[in-house]
N, C-alpha and C positions, 0 to 999 in steps of 0.2 A: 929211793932204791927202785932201781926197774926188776923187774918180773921177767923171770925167765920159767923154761919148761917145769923145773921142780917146785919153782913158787909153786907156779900157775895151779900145781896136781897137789899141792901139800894140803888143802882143807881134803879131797875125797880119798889119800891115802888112806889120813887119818881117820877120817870118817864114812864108810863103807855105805850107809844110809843115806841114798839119795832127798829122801824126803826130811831127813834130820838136817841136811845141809837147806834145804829151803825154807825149813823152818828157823834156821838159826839165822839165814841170812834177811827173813821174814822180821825179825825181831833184834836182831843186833847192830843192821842199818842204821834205823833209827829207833832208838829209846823211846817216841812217841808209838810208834807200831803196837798198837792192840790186834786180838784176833781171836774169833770162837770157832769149835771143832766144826761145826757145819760150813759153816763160811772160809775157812781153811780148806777143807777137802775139797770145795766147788774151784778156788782160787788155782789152788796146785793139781787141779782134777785127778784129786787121788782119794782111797776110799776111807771115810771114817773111821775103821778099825785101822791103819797104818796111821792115821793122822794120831788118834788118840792115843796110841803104843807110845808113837812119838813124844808130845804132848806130856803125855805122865810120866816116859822117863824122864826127860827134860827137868819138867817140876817137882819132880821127888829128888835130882841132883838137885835144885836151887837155882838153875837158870834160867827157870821163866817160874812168875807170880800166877797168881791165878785167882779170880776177882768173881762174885756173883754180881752180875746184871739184868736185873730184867728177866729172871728166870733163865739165862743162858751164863756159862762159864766162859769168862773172856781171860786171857793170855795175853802176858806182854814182858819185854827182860827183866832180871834183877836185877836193879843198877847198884844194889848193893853188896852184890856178890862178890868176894875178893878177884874173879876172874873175869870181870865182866868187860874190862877195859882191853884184857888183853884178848877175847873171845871178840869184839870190836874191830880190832888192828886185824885181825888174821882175816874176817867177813872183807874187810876194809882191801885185803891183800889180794883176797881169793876173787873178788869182783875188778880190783885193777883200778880201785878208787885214787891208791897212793902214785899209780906208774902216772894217771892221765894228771894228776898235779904237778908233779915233778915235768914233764913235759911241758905243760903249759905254761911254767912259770921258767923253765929254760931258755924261750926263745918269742916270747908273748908279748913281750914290753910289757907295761904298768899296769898289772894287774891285782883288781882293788879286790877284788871276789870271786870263788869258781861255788857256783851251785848246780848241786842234779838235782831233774824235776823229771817227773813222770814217773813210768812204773820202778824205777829204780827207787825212787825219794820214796815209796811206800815199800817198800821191802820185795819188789818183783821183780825175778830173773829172769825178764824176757827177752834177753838177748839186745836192744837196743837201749842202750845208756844216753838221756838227751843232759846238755852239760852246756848252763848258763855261763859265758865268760863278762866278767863286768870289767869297765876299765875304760880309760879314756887312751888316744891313741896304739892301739895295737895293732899287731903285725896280721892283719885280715887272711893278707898272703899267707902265712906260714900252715894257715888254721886245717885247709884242704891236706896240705902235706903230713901235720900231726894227726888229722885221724886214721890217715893210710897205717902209718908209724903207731898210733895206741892199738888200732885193730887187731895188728899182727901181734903187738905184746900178751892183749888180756884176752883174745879171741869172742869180741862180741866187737858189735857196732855203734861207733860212737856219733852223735848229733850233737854241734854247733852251733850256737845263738850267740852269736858278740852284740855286747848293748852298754850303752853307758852308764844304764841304772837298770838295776832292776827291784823290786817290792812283792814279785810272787811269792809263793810257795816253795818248798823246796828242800834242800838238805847241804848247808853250808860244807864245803868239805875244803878251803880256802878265805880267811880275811885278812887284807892286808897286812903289809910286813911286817904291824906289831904280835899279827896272832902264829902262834906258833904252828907248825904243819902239824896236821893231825888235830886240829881244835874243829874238830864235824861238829855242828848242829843243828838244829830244826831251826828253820824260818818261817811265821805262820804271815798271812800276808793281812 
């Protein structure tokens, strides 16, 4: 499904809290994403009293755990939350994960894997999305023209690396035609 304007706005309707959307999208990218109140507010350079507001109400609904380490309180999703899958798809919707797959597997040729790496694959909304294509034979050409085409959809900038394997790190958001769309996972390298 491509992403149009009301996609694109339906996580900040909903959620009027700038810093609850960067938290959710901090933690529901990837299921691997930890994160403690100080180290949060430096990240999103916002102040520990909005972070931790955040923060507890999050964790007092259930949607984020909360762990003592090391004398510090770290944070990370409930993957057990009856809503966690679909709080997922919408993070998934709101950053434009689902439009750039469907695109690339439209017109890509034989495409074995799509992973995002960088600040994306760690839960960061910094505007540029880097997105590993793996695959033998594909359409190189096409790739210039699809990022013009995702850019306008999900309004951030996307970065291109075609390779015939890759082993990095990452965040699987494509495995070949047996895995279903939408089967995201961490890749640790």
């Amino acid at each position: 499904m491509l992403l149009n304007n009301n996609t694109k706005t339906m996580l900040e309707s909903l959620i009027t809290s700038k810093t609850r959307i960067r938290i959710l999208v901090k933690f529901f990218i990837n299921a691997a994403n930890m994160g403690h109140l100080r180290g949060l507010a430096e990240e999103m350079n916002e102040s520990t009293n909005a972070i931790r507001k955040e923060l507890n109400n999050l964790s007092k609904a259930g949607y984020l755990e909360k762990e003592a380490i090391q004398n510090r309180i770290s944070y990370k999703a409930n993957i057990k939350h009856p809503l966690f899958s679909t709080l997922q798809k919408i993070v998934y919707q709101h950053l434009g994960l689902d439009a750039i797959v469907v695109m690339i597997l439209e017109r890509m040729g034989d495409v074995k894997k799509i992973v995002v790496i960088g600040d994306y694959a760690d839960g960061k909304d910094s505007g540029t999305i880097e997105v590993v294509v793996v695959g033998a034979a594909l359409n190189t050409e096409y790739i210039e023209q699809l990022a013009v085409k995702i850019e306008e959809q999900i309004s951030r900038k996307v970065q291109f690396l075609i390779t015939q394997e890759y082993k990095g790190k990452g965040l699987t958001i494509y495995e070949g035609p047996l895995t279903p769309k939408g089967g995201i996972k961490e890749v640790k390298s």
